[in-house]
MIDOSE-1310 file (N, C-alpha, C; in nm, 2 decimals, decimal comma, always signed):
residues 150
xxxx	-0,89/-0,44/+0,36/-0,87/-0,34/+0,26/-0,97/-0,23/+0,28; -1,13/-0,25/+0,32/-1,22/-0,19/+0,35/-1,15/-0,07/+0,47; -1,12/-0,09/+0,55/-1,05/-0,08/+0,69/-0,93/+0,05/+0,67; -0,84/+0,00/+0,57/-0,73/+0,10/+0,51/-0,82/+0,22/+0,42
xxxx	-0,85/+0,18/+0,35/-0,98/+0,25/+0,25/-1,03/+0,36/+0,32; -1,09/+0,36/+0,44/-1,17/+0,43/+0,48/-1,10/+0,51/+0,58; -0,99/+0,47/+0,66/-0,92/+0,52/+0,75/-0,79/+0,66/+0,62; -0,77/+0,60/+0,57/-0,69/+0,71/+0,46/-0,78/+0,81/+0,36
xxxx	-0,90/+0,74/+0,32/-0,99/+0,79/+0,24/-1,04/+0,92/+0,34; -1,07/+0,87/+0,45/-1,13/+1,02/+0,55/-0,99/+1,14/+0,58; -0,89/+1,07/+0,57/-0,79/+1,16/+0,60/-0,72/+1,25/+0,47; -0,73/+1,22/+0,37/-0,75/+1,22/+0,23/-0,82/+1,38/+0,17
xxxx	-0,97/+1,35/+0,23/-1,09/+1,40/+0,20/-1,07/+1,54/+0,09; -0,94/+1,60/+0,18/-0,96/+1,77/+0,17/-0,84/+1,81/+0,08; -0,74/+1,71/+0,09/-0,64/+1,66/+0,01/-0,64/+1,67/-0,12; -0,52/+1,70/-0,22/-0,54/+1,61/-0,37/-0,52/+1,48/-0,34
xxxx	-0,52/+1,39/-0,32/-0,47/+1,24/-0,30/-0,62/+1,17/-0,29; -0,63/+1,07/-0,36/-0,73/+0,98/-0,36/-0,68/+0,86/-0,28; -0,80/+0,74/-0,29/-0,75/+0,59/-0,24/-0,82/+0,54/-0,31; -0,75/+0,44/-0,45/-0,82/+0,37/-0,51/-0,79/+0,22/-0,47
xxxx	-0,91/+0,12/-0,47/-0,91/+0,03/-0,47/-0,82/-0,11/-0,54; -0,83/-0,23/-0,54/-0,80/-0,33/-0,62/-0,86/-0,35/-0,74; -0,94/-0,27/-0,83/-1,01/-0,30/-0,94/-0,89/-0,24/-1,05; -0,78/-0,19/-1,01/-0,76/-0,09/-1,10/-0,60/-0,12/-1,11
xxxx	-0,57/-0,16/-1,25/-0,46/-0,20/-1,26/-0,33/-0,07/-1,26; -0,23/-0,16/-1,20/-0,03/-0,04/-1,20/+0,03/-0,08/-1,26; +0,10/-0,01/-1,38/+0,16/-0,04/-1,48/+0,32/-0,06/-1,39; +0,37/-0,13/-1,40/+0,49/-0,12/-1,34/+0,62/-0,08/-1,36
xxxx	+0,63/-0,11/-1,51/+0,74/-0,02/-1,57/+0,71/-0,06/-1,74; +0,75/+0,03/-1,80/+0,65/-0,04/-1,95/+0,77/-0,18/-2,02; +0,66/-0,21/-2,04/+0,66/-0,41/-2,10/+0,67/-0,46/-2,00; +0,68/-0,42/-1,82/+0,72/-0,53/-1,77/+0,59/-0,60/-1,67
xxxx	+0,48/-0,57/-1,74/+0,36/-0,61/-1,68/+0,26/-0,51/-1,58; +0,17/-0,59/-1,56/+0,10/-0,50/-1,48/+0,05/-0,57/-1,31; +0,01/-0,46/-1,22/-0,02/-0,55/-1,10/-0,16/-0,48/-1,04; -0,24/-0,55/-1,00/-0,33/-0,51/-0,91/-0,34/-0,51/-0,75
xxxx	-0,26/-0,40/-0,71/-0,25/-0,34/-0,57/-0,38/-0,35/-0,46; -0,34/-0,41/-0,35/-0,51/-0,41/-0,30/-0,56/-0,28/-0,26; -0,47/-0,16/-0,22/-0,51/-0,05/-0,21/-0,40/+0,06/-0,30; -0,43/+0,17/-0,30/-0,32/+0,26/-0,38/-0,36/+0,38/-0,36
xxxx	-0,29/+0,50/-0,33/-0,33/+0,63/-0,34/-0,22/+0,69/-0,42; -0,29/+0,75/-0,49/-0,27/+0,88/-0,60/-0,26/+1,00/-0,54; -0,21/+1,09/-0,56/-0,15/+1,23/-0,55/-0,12/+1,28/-0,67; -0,23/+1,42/-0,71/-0,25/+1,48/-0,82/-0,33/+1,40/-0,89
xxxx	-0,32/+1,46/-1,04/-0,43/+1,40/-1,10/-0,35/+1,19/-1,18; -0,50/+1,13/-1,16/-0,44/+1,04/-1,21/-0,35/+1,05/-1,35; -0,30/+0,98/-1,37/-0,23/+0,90/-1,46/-0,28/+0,79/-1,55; -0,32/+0,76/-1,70/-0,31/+0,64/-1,73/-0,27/+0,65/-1,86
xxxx	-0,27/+0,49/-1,89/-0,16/+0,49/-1,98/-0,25/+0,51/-2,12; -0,21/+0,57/-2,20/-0,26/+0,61/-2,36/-0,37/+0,52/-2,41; -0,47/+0,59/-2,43/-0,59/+0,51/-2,44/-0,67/+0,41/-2,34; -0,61/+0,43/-2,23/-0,70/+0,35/-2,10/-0,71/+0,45/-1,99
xxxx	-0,85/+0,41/-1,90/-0,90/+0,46/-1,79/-0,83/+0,36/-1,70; -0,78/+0,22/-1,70/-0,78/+0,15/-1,59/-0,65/+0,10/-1,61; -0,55/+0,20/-1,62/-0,40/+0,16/-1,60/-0,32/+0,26/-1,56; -0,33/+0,29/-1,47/-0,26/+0,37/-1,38/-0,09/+0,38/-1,33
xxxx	-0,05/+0,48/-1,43/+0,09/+0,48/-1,43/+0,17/+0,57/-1,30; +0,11/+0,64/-1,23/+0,19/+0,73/-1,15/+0,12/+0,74/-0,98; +0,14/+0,57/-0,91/+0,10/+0,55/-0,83/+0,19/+0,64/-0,69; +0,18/+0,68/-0,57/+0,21/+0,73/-0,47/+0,27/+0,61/-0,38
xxxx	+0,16/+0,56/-0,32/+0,14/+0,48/-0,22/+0,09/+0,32/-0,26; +0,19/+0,20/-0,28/+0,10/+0,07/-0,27/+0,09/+0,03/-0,15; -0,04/-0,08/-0,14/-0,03/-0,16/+0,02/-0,09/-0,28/-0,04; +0,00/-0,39/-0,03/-0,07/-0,56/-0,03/-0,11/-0,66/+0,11
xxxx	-0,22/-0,68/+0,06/-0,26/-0,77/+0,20/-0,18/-0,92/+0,18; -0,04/-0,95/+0,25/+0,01/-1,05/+0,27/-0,09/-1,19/+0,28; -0,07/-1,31/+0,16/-0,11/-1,40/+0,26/-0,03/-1,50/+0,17; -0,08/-1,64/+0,24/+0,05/-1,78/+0,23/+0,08/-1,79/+0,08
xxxx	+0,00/-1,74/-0,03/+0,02/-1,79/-0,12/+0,08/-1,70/-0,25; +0,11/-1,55/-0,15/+0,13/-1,42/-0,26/+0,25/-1,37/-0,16; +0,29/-1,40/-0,06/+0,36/-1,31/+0,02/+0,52/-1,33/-0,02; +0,59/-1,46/-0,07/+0,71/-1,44/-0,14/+0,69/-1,40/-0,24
xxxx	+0,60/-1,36/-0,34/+0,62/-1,26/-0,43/+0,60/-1,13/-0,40; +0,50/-1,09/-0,31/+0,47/-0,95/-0,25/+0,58/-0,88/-0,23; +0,72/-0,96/-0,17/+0,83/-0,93/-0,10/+0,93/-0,91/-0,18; +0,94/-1,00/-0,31/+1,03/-1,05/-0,36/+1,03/-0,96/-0,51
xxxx	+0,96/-1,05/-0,61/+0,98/-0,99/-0,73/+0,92/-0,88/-0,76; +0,73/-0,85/-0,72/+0,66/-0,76/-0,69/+0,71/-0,62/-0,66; +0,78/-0,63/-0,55/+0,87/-0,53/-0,46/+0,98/-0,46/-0,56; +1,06/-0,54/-0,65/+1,16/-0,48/-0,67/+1,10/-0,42/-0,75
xxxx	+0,98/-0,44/-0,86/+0,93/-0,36/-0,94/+0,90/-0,23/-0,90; +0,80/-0,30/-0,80/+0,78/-0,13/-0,77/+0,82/-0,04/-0,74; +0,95/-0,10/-0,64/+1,07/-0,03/-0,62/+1,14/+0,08/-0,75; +1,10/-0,01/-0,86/+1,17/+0,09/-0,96/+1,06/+0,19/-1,06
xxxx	+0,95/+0,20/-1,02/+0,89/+0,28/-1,05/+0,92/+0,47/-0,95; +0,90/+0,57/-1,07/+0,95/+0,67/-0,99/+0,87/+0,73/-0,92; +0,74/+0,70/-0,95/+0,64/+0,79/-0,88/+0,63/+0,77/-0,74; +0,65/+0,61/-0,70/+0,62/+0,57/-0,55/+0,75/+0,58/-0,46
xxxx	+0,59/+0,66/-0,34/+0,75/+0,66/-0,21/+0,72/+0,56/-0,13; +0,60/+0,51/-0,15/+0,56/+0,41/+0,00/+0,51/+0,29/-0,04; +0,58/+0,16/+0,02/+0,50/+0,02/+0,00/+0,49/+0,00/+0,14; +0,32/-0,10/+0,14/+0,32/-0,10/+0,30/+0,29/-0,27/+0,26
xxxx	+0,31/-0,33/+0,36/+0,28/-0,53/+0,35/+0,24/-0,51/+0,47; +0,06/-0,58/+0,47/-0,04/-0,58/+0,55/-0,02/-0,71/+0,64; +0,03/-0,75/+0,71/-0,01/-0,94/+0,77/-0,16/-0,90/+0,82; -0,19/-1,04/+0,77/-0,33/-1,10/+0,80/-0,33/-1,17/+0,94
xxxx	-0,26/-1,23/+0,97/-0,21/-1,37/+1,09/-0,18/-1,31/+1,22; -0,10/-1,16/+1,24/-0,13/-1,07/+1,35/-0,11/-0,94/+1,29; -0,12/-0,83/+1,38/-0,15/-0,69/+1,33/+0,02/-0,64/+1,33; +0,03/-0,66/+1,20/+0,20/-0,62/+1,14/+0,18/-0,55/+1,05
xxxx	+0,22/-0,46/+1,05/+0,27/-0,34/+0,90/+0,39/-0,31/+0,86; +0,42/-0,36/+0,76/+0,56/-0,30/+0,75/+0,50/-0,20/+0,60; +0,67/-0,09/+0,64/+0,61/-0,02/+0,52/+0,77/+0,03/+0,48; +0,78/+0,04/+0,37/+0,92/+0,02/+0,25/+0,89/+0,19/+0,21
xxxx	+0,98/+0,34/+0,27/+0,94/+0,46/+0,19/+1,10/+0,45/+0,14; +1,07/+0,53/+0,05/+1,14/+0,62/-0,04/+1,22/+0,72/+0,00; +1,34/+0,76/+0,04/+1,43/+0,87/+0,10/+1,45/+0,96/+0,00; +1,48/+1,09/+0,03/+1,54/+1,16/-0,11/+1,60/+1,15/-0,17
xxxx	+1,70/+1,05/-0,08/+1,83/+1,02/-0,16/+1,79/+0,90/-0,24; +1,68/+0,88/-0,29/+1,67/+0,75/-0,31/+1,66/+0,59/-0,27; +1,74/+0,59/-0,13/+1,74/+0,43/-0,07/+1,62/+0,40/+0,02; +1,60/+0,33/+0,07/+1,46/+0,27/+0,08/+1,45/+0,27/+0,20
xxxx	+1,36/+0,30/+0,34/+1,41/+0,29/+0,46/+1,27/+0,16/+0,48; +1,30/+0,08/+0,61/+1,20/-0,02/+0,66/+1,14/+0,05/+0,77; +1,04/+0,03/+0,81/+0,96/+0,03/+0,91/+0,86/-0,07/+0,98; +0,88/-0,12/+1,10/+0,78/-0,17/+1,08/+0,66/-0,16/+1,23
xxxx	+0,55/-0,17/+1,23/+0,48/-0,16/+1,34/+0,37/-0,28/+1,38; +0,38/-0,31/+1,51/+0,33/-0,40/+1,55/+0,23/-0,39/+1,67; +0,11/-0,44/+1,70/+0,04/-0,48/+1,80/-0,09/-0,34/+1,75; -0,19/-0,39/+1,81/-0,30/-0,30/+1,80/-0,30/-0,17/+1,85
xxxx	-0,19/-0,14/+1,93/-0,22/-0,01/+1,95/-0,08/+0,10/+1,92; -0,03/+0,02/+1,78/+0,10/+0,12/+1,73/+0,01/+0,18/+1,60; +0,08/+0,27/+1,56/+0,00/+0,33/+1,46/+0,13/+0,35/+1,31; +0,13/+0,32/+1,22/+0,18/+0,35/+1,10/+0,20/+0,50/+1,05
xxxx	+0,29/+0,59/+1,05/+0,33/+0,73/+1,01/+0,33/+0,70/+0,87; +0,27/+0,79/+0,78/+0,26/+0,79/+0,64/+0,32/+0,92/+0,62; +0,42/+1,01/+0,62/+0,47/+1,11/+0,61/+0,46/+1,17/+0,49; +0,47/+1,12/+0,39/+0,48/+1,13/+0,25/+0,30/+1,18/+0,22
xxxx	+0,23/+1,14/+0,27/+0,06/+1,16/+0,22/+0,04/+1,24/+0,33; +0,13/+1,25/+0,46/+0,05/+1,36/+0,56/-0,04/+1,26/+0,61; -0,02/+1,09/+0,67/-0,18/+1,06/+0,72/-0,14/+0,92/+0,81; -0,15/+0,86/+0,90/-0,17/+0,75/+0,99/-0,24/+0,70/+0,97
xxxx	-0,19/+0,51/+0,99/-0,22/+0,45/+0,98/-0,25/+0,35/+1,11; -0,33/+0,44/+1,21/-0,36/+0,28/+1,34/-0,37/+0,14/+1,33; -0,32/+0,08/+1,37/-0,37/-0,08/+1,33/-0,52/-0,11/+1,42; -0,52/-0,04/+1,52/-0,69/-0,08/+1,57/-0,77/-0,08/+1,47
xxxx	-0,74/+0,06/+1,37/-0,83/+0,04/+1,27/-0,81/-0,01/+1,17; -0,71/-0,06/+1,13/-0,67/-0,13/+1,03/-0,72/-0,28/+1,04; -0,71/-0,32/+1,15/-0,75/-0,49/+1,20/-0,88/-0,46/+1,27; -0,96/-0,37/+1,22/-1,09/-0,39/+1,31/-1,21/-0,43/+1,25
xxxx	-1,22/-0,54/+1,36/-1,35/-0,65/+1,28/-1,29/-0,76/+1,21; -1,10/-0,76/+1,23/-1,09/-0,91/+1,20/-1,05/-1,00/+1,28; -1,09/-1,09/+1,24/-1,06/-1,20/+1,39/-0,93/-1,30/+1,34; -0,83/-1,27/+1,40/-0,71/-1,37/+1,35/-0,76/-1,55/+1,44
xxxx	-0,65/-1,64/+1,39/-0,68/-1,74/+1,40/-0,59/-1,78/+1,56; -0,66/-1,91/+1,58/-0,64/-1,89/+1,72/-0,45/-1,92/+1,75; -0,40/-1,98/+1,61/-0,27/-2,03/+1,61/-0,16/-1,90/+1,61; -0,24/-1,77/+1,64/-0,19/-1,64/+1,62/-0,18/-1,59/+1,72
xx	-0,31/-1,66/+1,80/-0,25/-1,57/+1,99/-0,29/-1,43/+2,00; -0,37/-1,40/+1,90/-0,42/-1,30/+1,88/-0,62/-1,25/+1,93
């Protein structure tokens, strides 16, 4: 998360678009709960909801770090939420186990296109924020497990 953070945060810089962290809750659609995204960028000024600093209604960009015990919901129920919020064009799902990105944007027309990129030296198009996402740097400094071949 550190890794995305800093790689979008520097690209960001000069931008309206921030990169906030996991501390900060996304309203998903109202009553239908809330989620804490491990990374998020905003475009324009934040959003929150009436009376709070830490509920952030008008996210851009989510990204979840997939792992064994969150990734059929990451995919599943998670997803369709966010899917129906209007502000976001981009979900990206991080694998931990080798260097995979996928990322879910937003078309104009609405429908949702897949992407996905693989191996250390493909890089992630963010079109929507204007910003790449390398996986060298995305996976740098982590060591996958040896059952990953990585």
């Amino acid at each position: 998360v550190q890794n995305i953070a800093r790689i979008l945060g520097n690209q960001l810089l000069e931008r309206p678009c921030q990169v906030i962290g996991s501390n900060l809750r996304v309203e998903c659609s109202p009553g239908q709960g809330y989620s804490y995204p491990d990374a998020v960028v905003v475009c324009g000024k934040p959003q929150f909801r009436a009376g709070t600093f830490d509920v952030l209604l008008n996210p851009q960009l989510l990204i979840e770090i997939l792992s064994p015990t969150t990734e059929a919901f990451d995919r599943g129920a998670k997803a369709a939420l966010y899917r129906a919020m209007p502000t976001l064009t981009d979900y990206v799902l991080i694998a931990q186990t080798e260097p995979r990105v996928e990322h879910f944007h937003r078309e104009e027309a609405g429908y949702w296109r897949f992407t996905e990129s693989a191996g250390l030296d493909a890089i992630l198009s963010l079109p929507s924020i204007a910003c790449e996402l390398p996986l060298r740097g995305v996976y740098a400094k982590v060591e996958f497990t040896k059952a990953s071949n990585h």
